[in-house]
N, C-alpha and C positions, 0 to 999 in steps of 0.2 A: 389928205394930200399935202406934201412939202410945197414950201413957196420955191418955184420954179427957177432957178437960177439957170437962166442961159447966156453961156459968158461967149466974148468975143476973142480973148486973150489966148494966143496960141500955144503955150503949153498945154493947157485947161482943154483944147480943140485936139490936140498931139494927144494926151492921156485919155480924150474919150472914142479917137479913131485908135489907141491900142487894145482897150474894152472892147468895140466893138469887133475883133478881132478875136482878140484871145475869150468872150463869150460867144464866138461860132457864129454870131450873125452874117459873116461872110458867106457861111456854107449856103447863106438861100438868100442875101441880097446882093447887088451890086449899088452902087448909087453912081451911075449912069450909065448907058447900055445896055439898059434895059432889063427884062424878067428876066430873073433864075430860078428859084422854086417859089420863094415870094416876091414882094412887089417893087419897085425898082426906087430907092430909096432918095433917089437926087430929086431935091423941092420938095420933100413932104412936108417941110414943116409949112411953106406957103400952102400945102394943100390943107393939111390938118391941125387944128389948134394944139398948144403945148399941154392942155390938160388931155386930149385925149390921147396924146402919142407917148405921154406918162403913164395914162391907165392900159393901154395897149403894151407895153414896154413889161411895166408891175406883173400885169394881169393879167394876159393873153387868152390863158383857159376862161377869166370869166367873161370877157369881153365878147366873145364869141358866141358865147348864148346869149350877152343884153345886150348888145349892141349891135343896130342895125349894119352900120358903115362895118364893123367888124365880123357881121357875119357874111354880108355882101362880098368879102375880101377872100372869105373863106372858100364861100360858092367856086369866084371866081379861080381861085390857086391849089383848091381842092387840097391842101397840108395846113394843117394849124399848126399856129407859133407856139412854139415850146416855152415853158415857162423859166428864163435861165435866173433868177433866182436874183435880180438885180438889186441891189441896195438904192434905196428911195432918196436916201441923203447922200450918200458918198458916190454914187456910179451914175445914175440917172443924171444928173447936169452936167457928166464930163460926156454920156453920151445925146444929148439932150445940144449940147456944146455944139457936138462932130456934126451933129443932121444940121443944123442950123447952117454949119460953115458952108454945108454944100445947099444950099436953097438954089441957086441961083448957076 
């Protein structure tokens, strides 16, 4: 796992809300107003630590067989996260970025 870079710097927060975006995580989040096909993304990262919203993020398909909280989620929204292929170094802390901007 990469050392977690989650920046506060608003281009850096702009470049990972256009990722999240143009990798279709719109089509099943909102982040706030609630559920759309999965889980409503405002404050996850207060709910979830950055290493597992990393491993979720990576690794959706394997998350979902080891891990409890990820299969829990599964049960619950009955669609598992598709795996959009996210780059560990270059994409995950611009979107790693965006979730953070919205905690709160």
């Amino acid at each position: 796992m990469p050392k977690l870079d989650i920046s506060t710097d608003a281009a850096a927060i702009a470049q990972g809300r256009d990722l999240f975006s143009a990798k279709g995580c719109v089509g099943c989040h909102k982040i706030g107003g609630g559920k759309l096909v999965g889980p409503d993304l405002k404050g996850v990262t207060a709910r979830r630590d950055p290493e597992w919203l990393a491993k979720m993020i990576l690794r959706p398909d394997v998350m979902v067989k080891e891990d409890d909280t990820a299969k829990k989620l599964l049960a619950e929204h009955m669609v598992p996260m598709p795996n959009q292929n996210v780059d560990a170094q270059k994409e995950l802390p611009l979107l790693l970025s965006f979730l953070k901007s919205n905690e709160k």
